[in-house]
C-alpha positions, 0 to 999 in steps of 0.5 A: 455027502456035505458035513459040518463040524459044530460046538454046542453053545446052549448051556443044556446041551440038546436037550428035549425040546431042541431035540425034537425040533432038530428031528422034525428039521431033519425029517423034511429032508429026503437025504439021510442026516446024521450026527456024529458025537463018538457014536453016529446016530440018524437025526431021524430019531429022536431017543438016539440023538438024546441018547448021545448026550450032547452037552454044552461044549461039544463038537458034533458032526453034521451030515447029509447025504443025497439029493438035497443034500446042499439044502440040508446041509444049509437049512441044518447049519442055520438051524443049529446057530439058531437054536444051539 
């Protein structure tokens, strides 16, 4: 399992439009993405990610595991920096 810490920069948070961008991000992956922000939740799913309720300053943790987990991991870093 791969796994990264990230603090949230966006002023909104993950809100709706980065939200459903991040889970058709981490559908591309055959290995299982979470997020963790006390609770865990798949990042597969569009209404438990929103409802963690990440808000700008928030640390939450990324993870990934199975067989391209490397990739995920890489591809979902990059997609946070990018877009949070």
């Amino acid at each position: 399992m791969k796994s990264f810490e990230y603090t949230v920069k966006d002023e909104l948070g993950i809100h709706a439009r980065p939200a459903g961008l991040l889970v058709k991000e981490a559908k591309k992956f055959q290995s299982e993405c979470t997020i963790t922000k006390g609770d865990k939740t798949k990042l597969t799913q569009l209404m438990m990610l929103m409802s963690l309720g990440v808000k700008q300053g928030d640390t939450v943790t990324v993870s990934a595991e199975g067989a391209d987990e490397d990739t995920a991991i890489a591809e979902l870093k990059a997609f946070f920096e990018n877009n949070l």
